[in-house]
DRENDO-1510 file (C-alpha; in Angstrom, 1 decimal, always signed):
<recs>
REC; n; res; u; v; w
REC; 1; UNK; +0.0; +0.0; +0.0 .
REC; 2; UNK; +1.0; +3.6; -0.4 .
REC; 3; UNK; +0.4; +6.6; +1.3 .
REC; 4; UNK; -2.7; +8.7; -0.6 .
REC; 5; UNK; -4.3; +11.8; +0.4 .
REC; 6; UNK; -7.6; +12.9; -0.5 .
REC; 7; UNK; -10.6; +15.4; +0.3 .
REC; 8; UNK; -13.3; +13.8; +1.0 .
REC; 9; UNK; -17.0; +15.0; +2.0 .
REC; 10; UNK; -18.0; +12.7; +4.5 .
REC; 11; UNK; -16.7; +9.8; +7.3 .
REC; 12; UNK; -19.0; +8.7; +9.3 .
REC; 13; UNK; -18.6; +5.4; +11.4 .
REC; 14; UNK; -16.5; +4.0; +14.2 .
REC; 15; UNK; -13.0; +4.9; +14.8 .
REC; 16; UNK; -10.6; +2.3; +17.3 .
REC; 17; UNK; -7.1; +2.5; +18.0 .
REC; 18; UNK; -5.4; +3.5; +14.7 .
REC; 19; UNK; -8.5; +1.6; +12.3 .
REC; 20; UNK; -11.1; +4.1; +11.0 .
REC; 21; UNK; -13.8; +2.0; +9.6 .
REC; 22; UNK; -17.2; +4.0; +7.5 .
REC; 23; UNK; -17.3; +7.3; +5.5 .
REC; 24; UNK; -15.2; +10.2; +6.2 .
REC; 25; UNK; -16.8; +13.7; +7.1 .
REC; 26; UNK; -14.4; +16.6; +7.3 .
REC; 27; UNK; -10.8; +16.8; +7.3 .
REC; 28; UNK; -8.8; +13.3; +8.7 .
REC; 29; UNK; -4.8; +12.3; +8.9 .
REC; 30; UNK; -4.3; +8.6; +10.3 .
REC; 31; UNK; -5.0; +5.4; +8.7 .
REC; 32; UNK; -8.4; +3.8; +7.7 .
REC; 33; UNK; -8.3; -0.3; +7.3 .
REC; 34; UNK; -10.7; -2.7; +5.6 .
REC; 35; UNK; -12.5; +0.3; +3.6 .
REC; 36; UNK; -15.2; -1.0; +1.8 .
REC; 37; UNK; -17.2; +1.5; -0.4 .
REC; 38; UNK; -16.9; +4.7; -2.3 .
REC; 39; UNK; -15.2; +8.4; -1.6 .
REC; 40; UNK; -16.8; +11.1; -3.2 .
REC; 41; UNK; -17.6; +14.8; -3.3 .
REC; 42; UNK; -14.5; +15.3; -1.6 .
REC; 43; UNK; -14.6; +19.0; +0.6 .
REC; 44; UNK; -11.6; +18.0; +3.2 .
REC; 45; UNK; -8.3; +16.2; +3.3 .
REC; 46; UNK; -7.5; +12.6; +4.0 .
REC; 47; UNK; -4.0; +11.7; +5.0 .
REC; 48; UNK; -3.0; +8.3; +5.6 .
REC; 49; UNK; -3.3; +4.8; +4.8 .
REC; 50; UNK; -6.1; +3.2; +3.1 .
REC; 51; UNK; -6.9; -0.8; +2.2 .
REC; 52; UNK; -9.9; -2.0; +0.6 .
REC; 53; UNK; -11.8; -0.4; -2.1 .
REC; 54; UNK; -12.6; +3.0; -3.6 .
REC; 55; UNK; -13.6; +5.4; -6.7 .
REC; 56; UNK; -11.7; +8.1; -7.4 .
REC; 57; UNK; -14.0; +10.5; -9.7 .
REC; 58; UNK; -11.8; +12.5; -12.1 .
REC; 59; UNK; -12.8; +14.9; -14.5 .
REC; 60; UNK; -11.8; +14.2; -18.6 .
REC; 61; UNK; -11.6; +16.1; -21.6 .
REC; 62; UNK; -10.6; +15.1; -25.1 .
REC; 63; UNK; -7.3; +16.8; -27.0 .
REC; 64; UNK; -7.0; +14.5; -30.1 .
REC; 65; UNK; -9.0; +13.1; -32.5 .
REC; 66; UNK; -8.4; +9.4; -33.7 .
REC; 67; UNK; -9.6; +8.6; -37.6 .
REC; 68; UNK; -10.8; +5.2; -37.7 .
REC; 69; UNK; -10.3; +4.7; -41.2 .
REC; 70; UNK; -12.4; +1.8; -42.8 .
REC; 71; UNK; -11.9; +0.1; -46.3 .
REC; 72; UNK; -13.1; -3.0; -48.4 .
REC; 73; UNK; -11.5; -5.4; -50.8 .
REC; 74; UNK; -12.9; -7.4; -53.4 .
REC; 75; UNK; -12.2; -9.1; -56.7 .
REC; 76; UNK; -14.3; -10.7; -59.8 .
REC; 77; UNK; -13.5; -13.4; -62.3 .
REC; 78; UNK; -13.4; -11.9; -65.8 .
REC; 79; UNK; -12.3; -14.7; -67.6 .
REC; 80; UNK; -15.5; -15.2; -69.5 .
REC; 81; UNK; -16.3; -11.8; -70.6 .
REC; 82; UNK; -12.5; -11.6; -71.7 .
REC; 83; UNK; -12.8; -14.3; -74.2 .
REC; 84; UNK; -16.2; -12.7; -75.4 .
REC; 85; UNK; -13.6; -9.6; -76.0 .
REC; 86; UNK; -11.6; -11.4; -77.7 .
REC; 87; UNK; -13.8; -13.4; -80.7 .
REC; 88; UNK; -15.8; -10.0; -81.0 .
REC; 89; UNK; -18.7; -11.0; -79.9 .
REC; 90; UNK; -18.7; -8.0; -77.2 .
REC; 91; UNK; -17.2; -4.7; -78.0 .
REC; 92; UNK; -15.9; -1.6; -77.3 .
REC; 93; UNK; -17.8; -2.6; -73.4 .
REC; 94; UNK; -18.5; -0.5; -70.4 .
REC; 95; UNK; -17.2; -1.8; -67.1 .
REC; 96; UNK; -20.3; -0.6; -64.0 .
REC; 97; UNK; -19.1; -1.7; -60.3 .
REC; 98; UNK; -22.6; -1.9; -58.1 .
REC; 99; UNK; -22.5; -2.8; -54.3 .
REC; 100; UNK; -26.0; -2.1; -52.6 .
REC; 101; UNK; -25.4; -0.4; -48.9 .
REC; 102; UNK; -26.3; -2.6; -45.8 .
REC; 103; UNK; -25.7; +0.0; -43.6 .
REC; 104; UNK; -24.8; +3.8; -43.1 .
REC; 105; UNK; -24.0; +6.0; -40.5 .
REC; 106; UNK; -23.5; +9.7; -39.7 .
REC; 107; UNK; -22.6; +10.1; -43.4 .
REC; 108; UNK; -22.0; +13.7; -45.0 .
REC; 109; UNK; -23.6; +15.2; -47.2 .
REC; 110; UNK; -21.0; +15.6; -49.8 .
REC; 111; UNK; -18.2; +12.6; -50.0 .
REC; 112; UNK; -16.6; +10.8; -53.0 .
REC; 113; UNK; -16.0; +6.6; -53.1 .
REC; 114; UNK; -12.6; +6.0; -55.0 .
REC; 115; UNK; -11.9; +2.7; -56.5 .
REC; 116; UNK; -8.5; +1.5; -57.2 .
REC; 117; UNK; -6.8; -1.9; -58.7 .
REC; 118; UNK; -4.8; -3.9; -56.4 .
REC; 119; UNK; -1.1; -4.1; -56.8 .
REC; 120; UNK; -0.5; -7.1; -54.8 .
REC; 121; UNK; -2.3; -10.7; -54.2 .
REC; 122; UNK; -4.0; -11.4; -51.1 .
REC; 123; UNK; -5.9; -14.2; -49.2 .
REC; 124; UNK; -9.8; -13.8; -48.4 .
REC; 125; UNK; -10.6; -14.0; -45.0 .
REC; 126; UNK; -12.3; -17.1; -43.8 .
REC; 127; UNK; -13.5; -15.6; -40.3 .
REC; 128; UNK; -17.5; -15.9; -40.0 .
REC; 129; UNK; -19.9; -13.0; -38.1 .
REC; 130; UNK; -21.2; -15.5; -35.7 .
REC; 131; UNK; -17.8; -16.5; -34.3 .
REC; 132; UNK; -16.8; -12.9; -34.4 .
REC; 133; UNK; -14.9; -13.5; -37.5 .
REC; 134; UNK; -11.0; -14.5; -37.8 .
REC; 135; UNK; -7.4; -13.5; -37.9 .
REC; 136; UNK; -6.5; -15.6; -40.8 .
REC; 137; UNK; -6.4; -14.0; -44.7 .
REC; 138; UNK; -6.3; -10.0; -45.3 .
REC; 139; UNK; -5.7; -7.2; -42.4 .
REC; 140; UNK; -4.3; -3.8; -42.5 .
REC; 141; UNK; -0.9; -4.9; -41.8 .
REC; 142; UNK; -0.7; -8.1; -43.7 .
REC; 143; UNK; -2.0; -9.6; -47.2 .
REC; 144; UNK; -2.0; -13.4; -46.3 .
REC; 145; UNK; -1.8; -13.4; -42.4 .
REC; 146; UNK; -0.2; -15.8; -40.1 .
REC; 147; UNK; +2.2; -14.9; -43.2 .
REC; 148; UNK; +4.6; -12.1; -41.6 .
REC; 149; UNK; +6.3; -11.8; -44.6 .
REC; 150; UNK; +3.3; -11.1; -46.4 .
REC; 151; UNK; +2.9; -7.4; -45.5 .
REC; 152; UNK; +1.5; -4.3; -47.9 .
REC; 153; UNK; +4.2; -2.4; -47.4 .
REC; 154; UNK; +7.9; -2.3; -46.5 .
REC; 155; UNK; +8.6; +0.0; -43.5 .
REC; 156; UNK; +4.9; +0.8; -42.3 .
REC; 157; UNK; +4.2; +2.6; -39.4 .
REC; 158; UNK; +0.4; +3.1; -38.3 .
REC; 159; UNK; +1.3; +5.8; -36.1 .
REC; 160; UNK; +2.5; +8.4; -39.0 .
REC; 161; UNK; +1.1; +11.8; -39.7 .
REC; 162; UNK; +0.1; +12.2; -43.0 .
REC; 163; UNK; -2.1; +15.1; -42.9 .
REC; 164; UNK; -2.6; +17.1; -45.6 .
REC; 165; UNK; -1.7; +14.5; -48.0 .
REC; 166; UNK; -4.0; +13.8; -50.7 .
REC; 167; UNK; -3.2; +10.2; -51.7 .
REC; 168; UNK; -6.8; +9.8; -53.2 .
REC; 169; UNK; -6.7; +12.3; -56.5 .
REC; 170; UNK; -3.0; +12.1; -56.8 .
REC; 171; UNK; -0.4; +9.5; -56.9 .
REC; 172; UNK; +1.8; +9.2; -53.7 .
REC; 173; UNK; +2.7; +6.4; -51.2 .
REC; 174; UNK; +2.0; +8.0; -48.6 .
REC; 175; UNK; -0.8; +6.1; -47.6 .
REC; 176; UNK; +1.1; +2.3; -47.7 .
REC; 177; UNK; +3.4; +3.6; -45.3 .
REC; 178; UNK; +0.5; +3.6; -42.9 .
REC; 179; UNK; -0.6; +0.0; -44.3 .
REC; 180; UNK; -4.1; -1.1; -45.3 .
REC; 181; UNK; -3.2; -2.0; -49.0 .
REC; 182; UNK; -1.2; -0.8; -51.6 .
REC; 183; UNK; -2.6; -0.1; -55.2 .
REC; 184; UNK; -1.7; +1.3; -59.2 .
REC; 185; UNK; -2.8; +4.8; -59.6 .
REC; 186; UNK; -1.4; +4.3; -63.5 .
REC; 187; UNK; -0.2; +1.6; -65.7 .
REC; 188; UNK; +3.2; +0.8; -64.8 .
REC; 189; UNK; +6.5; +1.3; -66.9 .
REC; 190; UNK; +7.0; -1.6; -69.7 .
REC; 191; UNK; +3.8; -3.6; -69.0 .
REC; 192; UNK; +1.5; -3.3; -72.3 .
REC; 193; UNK; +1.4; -7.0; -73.1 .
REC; 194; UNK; -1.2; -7.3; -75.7 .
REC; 195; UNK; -1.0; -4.3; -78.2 .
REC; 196; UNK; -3.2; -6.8; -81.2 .
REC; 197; UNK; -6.0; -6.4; -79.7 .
REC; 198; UNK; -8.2; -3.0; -80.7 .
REC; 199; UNK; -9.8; -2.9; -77.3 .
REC; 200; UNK; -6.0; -2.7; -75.7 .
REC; 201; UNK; -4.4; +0.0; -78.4 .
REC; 202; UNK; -1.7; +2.3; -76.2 .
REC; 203; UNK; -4.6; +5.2; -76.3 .
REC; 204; UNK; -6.8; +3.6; -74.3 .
REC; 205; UNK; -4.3; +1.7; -71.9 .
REC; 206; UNK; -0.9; +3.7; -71.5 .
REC; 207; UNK; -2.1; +7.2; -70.8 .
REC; 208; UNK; -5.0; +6.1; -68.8 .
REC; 209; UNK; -5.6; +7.2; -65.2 .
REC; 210; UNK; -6.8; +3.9; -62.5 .
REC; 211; UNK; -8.6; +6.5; -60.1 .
REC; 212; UNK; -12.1; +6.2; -60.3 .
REC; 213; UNK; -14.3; +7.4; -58.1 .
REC; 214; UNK; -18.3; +8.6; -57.6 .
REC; 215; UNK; -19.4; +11.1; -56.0 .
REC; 216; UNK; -22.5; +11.7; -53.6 .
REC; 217; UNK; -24.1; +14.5; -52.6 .
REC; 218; UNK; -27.7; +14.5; -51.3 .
REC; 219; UNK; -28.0; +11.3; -52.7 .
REC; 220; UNK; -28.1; +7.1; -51.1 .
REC; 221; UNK; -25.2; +5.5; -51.1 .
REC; 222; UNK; -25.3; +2.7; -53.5 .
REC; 223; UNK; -22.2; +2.5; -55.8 .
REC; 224; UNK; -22.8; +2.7; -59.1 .
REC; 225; UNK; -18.9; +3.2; -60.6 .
REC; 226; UNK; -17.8; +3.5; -63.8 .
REC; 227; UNK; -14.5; +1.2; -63.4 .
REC; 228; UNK; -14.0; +0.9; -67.3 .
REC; 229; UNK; -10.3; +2.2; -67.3 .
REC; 230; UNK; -9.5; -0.4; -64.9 .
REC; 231; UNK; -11.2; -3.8; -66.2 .
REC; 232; UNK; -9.4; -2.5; -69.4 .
REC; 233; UNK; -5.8; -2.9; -68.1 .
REC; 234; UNK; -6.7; -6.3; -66.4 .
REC; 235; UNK; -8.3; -7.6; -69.6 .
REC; 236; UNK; -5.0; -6.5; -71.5 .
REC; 237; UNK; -2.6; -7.5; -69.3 .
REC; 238; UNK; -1.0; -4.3; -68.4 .
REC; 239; UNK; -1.8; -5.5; -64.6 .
REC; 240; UNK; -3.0; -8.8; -63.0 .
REC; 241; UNK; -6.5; -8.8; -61.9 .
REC; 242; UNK; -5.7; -8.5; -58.1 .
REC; 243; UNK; -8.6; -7.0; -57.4 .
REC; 244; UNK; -10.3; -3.4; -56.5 .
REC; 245; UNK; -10.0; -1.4; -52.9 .
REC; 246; UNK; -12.5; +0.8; -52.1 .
REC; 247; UNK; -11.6; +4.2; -50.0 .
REC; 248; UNK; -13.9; +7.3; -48.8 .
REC; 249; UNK; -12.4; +10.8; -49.4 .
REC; 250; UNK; -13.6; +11.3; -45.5 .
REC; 251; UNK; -9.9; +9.5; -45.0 .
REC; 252; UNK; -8.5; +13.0; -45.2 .
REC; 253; UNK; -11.1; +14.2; -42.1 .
REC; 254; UNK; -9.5; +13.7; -39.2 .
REC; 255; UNK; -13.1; +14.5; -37.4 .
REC; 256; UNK; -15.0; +12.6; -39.7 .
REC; 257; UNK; -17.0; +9.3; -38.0 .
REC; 258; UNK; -18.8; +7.6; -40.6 .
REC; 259; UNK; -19.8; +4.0; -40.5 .
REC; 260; UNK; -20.7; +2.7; -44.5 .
REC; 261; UNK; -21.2; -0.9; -45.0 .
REC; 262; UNK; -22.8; -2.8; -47.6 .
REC; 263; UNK; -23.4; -6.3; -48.8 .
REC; 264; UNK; -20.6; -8.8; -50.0 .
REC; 265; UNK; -20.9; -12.4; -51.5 .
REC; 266; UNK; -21.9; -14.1; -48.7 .
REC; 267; UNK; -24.8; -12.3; -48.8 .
REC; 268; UNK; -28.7; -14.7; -48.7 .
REC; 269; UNK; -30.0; -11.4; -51.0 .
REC; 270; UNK; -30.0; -10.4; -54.3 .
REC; 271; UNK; -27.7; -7.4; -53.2 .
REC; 272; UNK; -24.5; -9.3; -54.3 .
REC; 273; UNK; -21.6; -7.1; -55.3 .
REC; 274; UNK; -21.3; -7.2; -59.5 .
REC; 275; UNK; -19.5; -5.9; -61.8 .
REC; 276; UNK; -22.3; -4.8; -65.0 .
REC; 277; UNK; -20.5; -5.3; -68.6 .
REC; 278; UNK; -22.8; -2.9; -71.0 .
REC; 279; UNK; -22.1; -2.7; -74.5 .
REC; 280; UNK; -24.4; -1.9; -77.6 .
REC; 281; UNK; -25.3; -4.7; -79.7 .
REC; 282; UNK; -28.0; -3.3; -81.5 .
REC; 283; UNK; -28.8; -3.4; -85.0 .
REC; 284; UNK; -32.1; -1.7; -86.4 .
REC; 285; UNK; -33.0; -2.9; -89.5 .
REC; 286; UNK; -37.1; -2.0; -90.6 .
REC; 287; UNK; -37.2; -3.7; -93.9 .
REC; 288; UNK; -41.1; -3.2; -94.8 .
REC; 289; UNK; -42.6; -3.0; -91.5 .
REC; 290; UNK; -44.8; +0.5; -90.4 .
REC; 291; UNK; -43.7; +2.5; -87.6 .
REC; 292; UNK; -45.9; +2.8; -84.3 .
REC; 293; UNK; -45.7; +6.7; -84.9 .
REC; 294; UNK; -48.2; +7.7; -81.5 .
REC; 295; UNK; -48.1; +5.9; -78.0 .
REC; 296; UNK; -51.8; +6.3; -77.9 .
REC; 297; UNK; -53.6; +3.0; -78.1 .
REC; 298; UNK; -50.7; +1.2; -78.5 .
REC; 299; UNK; -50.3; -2.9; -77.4 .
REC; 300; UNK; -47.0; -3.8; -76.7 .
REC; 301; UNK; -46.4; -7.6; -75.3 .
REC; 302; UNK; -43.4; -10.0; -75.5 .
REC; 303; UNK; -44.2; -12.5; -77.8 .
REC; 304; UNK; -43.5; -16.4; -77.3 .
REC; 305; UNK; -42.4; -15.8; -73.8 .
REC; 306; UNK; -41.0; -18.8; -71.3 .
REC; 307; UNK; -41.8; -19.3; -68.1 .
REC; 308; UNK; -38.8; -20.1; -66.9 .
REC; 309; UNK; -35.0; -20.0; -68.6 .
REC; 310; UNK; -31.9; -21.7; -67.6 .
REC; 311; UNK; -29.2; -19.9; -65.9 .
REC; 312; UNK; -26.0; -19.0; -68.0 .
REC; 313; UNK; -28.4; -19.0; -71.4 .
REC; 314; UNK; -28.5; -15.7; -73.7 .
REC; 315; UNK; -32.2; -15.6; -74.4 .
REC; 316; UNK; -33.7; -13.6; -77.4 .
REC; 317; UNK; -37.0; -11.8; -76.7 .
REC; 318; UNK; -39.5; -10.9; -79.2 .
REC; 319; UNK; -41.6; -7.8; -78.3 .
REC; 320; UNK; -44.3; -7.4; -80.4 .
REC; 321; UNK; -46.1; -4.0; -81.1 .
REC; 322; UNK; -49.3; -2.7; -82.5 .
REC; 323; UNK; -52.2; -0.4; -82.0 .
REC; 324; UNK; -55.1; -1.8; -80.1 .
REC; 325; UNK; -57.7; -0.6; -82.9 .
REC; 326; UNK; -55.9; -1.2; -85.9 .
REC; 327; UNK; -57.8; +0.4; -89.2 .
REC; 328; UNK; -60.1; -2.3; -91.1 .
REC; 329; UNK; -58.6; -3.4; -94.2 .
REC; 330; UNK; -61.0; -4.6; -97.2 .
REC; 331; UNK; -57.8; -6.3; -98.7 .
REC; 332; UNK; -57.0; -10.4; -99.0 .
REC; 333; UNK; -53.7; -10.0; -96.5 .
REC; 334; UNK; -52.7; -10.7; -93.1 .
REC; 335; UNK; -54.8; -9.3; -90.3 .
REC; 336; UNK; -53.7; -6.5; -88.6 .
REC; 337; UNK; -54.1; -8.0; -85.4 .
REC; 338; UNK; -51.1; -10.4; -85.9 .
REC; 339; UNK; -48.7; -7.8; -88.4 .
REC; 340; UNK; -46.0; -6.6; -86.5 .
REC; 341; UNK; -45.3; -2.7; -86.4 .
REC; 342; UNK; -41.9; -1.5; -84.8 .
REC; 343; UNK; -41.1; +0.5; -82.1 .
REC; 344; UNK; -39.2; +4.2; -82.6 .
REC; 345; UNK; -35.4; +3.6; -82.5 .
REC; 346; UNK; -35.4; +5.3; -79.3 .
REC; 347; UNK; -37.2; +2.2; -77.8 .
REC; 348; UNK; -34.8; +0.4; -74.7 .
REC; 349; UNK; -35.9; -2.5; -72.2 .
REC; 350; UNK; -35.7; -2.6; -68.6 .
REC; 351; UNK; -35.7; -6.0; -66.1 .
REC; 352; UNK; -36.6; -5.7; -62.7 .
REC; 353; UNK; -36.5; -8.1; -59.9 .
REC; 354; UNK; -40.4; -9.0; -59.7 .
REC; 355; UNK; -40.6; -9.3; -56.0 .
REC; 356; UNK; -38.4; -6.8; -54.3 .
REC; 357; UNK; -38.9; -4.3; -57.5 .
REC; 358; UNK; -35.4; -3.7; -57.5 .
REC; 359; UNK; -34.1; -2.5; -61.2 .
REC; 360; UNK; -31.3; -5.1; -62.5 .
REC; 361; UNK; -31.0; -3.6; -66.1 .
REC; 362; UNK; -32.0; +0.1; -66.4 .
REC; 363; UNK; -32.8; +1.5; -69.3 .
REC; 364; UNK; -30.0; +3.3; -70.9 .
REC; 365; UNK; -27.8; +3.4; -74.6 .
REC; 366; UNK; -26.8; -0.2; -73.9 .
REC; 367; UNK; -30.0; -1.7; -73.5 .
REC; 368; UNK; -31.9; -0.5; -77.0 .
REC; 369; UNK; -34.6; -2.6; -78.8 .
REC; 370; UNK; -32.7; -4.3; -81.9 .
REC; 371; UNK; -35.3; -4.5; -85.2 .
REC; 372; UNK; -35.6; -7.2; -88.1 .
REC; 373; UNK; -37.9; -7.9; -90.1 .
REC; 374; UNK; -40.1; -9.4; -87.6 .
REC; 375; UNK; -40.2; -6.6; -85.4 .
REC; 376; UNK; -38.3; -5.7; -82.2 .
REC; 377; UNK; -36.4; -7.6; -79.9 .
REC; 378; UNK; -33.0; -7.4; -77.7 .
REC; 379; UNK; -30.8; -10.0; -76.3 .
REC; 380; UNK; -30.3; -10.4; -72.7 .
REC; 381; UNK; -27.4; -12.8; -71.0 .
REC; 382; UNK; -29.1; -14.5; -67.7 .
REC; 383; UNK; -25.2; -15.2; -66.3 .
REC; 384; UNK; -25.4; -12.3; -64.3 .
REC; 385; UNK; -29.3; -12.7; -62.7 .
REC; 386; UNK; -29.4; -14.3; -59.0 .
REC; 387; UNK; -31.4; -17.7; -59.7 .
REC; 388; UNK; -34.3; -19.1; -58.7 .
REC; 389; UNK; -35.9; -15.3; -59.0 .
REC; 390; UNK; -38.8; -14.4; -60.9 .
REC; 391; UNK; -38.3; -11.2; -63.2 .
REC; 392; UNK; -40.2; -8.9; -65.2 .
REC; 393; UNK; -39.4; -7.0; -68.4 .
REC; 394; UNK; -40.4; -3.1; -69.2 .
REC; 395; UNK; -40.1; -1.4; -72.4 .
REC; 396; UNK; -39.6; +2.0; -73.0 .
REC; 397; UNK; -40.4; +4.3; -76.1 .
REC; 398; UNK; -39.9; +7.7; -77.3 .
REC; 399; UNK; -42.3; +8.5; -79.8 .
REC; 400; UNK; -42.2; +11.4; -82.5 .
REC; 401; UNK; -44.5; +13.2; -81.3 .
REC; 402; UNK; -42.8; +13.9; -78.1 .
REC; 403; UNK; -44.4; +11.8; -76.0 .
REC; 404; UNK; -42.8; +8.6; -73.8 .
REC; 405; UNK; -44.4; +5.6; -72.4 .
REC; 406; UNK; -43.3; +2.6; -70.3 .
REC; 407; UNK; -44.9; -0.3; -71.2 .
REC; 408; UNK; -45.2; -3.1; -68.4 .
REC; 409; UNK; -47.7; -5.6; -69.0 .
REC; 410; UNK; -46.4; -8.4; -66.5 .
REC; 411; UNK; -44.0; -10.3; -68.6 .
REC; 412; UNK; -42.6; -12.5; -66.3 .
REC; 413; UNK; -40.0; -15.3; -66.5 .
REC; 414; UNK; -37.8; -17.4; -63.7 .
REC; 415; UNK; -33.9; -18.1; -63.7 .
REC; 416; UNK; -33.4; -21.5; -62.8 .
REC; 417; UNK; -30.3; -23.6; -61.7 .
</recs>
């Protein structure tokens, strides 16, 4: 034991020989045994010995702000749209990262998600929420741990200042000093390994920039990034496909406390993390068909639809349109009931997910109604729909006379196994 002194408010109890035993009132010097309790509100001093138990109540502030600074890893398997690439059955593609948000938190009103390509390999972790997860796989230190030789970065050192330093728009290692992954900002020196190939020509690989990034303001938090530059320099070799790190411009906040979390793989939703690979392979050929020039009284329906297809198949839909009152024709020819008009060129298809209503395809340049001879129709690749789902297919059209309609007369199909 050690000598203490304290002021204290109150003693009361009984005192014999040199023991003090109770709650101290007033100003005391001598030695209290055995205390059991609390001293508080202290108004007088205490000198002396003291044995047992007590709370000291002392008075904090804070003078530093810590920046907990949260990021996530993941990776995708483009081996199959690669080879697509390749025989030219896909071109000139757009590359569209999606997560969906699970949760948020205390998130500002203005912030920017940056998306960068791995430099180095790594080891998922294999830790699980109910067990409270694992030390095995990726951390901030280490890319494979129990592997200590496996770190980010040579040298790191958590602890260093690096404010002021924006690592996020502009190249700089200053950020793998203080670990948590390490990443290409630009193609590196010497690396351009497939030069035949018109989707990798030096314009659109050499001089291109690996920051991408969204930004947010006002607006939810799903991710919705336009990663083209990077799937590029995978597909061509410049870099191996060690995945993407995600990072939050409120890194360079040191009084920023935001919480953003959303769904990974693991994931018993349809909120999976994907990668969307758009491209238009439209062709609009009329040959003799009339136009659908007004979207009044028009019937639009997909024609010969399934009720179910097979995952992994590329379905072609027919959608067939006319006016629901056609004009009566005193002619020997097809009705006009079953003669197919087409759709302005302006005409695109949507698929949402019929239960939750979530939008899987939007409408957009890379979705547009293709034309033949038979009328409309598009192509749509069921590899990247969740299975055993039901979905239901919108069409869009802008008409000349100004007008747009979106046509959704319950065409539904399911994705099997």
């Amino acid at each position: 034991m050690a000598e203490l002194t304290f002021t204290v408010d109150s003693f009361i109890g009984t005192s014999g020989s040199s023991c003090v035993t109770g709650s101290v009132s007033g100003s005391f010097s001598g030695s209290a045994c055995g205390f059991t309790g609390s001293i508080s509100n202290y108004d007088g001093i205490l000198n002396g010995y003291v044995s047992g138990s007590y709370v000291v109540p002392t008075n904090r502030y804070v003078n530093e702000y810590k920046t907990i600074i949260k990021r996530s890893i993941l990776k995708f398997d483009l081996t199959e749209i690669s080879k697509s690439i390749g025989n030219g059955s896909v071109t000139s593609p757009q590359f569209i990262l999606n997560l969906k948000t699970m949760e948020s938190e205390e998130i500002p009103l203005d912030y920017k998600i940056y998306a960068y390509p791995i430099s180095k390999s790594w080891d998922m972790g294999s830790g699980l929420f109910a067990n409270d997860g694992g030390n095995e796989g990726v951390n901030w230190l280490y890319r494979k741990y129990p592997d200590t030789s496996s770190v980010w970065y040579n040298n790191i050192d958590v602890n260093l200042n690096i404010s002021g330093s924006n690592y996020l728009d502009y190249a700089s290692t200053a950020s793998f000093l203080k670990g948590g992954g390490i990443w290409h900002y630009s193609t590196p020196s010497g690396s351009f390994n497939n030069p035949s190939s018109s989707f990798c020509t030096s314009s659109n690989v050499m001089s291109a920039s690996y920051i991408c990034s969204q930004s947010f303001n006002y607006s939810k938090s799903d991710i919705e990034m336009d990663i083209t530059p990077i799937c590029r320099a995978w597909i061509c070799g410049c870099i191996p496909n060690e995945g993407l790190i995600l990072l939050t411009s409120n890194e360079l906040d040191v009084t920023a406390s935001n919480n953003l979390k959303f769904f990974s793989r693991e994931t018993n939703t349809i909120y999976s993390p994907h990668i969307d690979v758009r491209w238009d392979d439209s062709s609009f050929v009329t040959a003799s068909l009339a136009m659908v020039t007004s979207s009044l009284g028009v019937n639009v329906t997909i024609k010969g639809l399934k009720k179910e297809y097979k995952f992994g198949s590329k379905v072609k839909f027919t959608v067939f349109a006319r006016e629901h009152n056609p004009a009566k024709q005193f002619v020997s020819s097809q009705t006009s009931y079953i003669t197919p008009k087409y759709l302005p060129s302006s005409s695109y298809y949507s698929i949402k997910d019929n239960e939750s209503e979530e939008v899987v395809v939007d409408f957009d340049d890379y979705t547009k109604l293709s034309c033949d001879s038979y009328g409309n129709y598009f192509y749509l690749d069921t590899t990247g729909l969740p299975q055993e789902r039901y979905y239901r297919i919108l069409i869009k059209s802008e008409f000349t006379d100004g007008s747009i309609q979106i046509f959704d007369n319950q065409s539904i199909f399911k994705i099997s196994r």
